[in-house]
C-alpha positions as CSV (number, residue, x, y, z in Angstrom):
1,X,182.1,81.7,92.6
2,X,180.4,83.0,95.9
3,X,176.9,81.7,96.9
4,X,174.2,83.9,96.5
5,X,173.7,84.4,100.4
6,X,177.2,85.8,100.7
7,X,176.2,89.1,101.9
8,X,174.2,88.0,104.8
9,X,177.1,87.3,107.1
10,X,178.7,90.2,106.6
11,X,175.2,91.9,107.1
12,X,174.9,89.7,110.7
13,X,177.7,91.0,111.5
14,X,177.0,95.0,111.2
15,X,173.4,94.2,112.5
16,X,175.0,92.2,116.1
17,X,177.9,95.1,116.5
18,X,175.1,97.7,116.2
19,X,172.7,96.1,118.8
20,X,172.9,97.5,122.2
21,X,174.4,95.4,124.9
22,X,172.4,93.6,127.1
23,X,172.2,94.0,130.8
24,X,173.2,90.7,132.9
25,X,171.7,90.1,136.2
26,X,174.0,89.7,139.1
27,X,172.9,88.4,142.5
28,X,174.0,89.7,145.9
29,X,174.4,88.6,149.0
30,X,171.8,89.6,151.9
31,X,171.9,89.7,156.0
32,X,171.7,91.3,158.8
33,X,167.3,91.7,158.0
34,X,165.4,93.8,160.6
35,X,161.7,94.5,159.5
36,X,160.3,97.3,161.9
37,X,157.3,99.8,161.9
38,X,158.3,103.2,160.6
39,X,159.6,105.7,162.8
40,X,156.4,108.1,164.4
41,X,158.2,111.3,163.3
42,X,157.6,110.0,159.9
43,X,155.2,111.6,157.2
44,X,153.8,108.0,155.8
45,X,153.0,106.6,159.6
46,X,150.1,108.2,159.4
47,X,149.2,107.8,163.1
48,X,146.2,109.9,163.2
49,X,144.9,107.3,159.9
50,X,145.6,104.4,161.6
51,X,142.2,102.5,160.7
52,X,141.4,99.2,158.9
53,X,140.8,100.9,155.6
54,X,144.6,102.6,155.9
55,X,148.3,101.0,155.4
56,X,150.5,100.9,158.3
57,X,154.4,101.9,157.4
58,X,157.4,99.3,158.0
59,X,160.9,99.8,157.1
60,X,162.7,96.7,156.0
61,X,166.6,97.1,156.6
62,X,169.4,95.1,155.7
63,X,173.2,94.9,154.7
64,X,173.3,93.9,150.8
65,X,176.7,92.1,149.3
66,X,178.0,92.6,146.3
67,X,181.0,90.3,145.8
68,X,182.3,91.6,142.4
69,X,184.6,94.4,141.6
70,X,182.4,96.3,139.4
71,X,179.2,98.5,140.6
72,X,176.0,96.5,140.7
73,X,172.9,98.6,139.2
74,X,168.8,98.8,139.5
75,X,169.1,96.9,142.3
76,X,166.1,95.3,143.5
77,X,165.0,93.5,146.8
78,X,162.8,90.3,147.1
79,X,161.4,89.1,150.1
80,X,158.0,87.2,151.6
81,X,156.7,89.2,153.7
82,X,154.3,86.7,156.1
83,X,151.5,88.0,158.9
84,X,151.2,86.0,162.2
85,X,149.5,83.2,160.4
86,X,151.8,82.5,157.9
87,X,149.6,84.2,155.3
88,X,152.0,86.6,152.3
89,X,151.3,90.2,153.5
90,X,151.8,91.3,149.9
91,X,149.7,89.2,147.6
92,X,150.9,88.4,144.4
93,X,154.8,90.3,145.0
94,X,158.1,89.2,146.1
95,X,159.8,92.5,144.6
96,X,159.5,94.9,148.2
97,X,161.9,97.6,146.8
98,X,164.7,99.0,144.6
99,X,167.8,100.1,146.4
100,X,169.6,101.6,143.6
101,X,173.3,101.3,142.5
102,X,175.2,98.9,144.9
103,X,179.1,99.7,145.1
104,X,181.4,96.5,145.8
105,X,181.2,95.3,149.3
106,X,178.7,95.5,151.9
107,X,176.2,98.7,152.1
108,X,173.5,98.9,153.8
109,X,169.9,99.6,152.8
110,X,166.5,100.1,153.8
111,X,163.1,100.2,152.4
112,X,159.5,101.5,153.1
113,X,156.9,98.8,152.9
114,X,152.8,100.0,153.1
115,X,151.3,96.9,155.0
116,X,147.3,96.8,155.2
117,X,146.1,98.2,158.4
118,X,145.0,95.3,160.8
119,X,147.1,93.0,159.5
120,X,147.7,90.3,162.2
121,X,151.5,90.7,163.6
122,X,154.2,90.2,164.3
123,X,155.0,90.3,160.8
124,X,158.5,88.2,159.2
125,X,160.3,87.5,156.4
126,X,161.6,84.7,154.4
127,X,163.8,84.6,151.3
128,X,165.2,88.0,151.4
129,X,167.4,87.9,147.9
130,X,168.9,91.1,146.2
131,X,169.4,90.9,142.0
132,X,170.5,94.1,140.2
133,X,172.0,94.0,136.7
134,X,175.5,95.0,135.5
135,X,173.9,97.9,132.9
136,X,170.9,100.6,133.8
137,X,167.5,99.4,132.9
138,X,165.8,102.2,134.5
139,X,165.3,106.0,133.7
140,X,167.6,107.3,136.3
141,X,167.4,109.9,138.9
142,X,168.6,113.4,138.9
143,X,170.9,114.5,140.8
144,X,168.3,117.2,142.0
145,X,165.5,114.7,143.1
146,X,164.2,114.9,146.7
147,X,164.0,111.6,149.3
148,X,161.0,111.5,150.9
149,X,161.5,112.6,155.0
150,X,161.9,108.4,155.7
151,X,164.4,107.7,152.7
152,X,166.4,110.9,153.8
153,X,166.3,109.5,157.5
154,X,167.0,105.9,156.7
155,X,170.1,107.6,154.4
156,X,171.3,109.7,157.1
157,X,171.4,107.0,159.4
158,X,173.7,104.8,156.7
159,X,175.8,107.3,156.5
């Protein structure tokens, strides 16, 4: 004689095969940090807006790790991101960037960071971390998309 709850494992069962799979977060390795104002030439330096009321444009660069075998995806870069004083530049945000899929190995990377104009320098950085996850968990971008004049400068210089 069954119990009367018999079908609920076999109903677990069907419902935990049927789930998607969830994404793990992986951690990679960062070095080799440079945090430097954008290149003139560029669209988002804005020189002739350069006013209290504007952003100033910095490019945060790196070499990111990723020590397993498989592709790291939606990765992300933290980072404190201090003025002259100490103070965070970015209130309220560690996350400065996404940097995409990261193959196995080192690849480098850079990022555009918008930094309120007058913002006491030199600027720095502390506990630069990269995390991306083993599955997408973003909408991801055609292979027809544009880079912006700095993300297509920053790639050709990668390359």
């Amino acid at each position: 004689m069954r119990p009367a709850s018999w079908w609920l494992v076999p109903l677990l069962l069907v419902v935990l095969l049927a789930l998607p799979t969830q994404a793990w977060a992986a951690e990679l390795g960062v070095s080799e940090v440079s945090l430097e104002p954008c290149p003139a030439e560029d669209v988002a330096a804005q020189p002739e807006l350069r006013r209290p009321s504007g952003a100033s444009c910095y490019a945060l660069r790196g070499v990111v790790e990723n020590p397993g075998r498989r592709p790291v995806v939606d990765a992300d870069v933290f980072a404190r991101i201090l003025d002259a004083s100490g103070e965070p530049v970015l209130q309220n945000r560690t996350r400065v960037g996404g940097i995409g899929d990261v193959p196995p190995g080192r690849s480098a990377f850079a990022l555009r960071l918008s930094v309120p104009a007058g913002t006491p320098g030199p600027l720095r950085f502390t506990n630069v971390k990269a995390r991306g996850f083993n599955a997408p968990v973003r909408t991801r971008a055609g292979e027809e998309d544009e880079l912006l004049p700095l993300e297509q400068s920053l790639a050709d210089g990668l390359s």
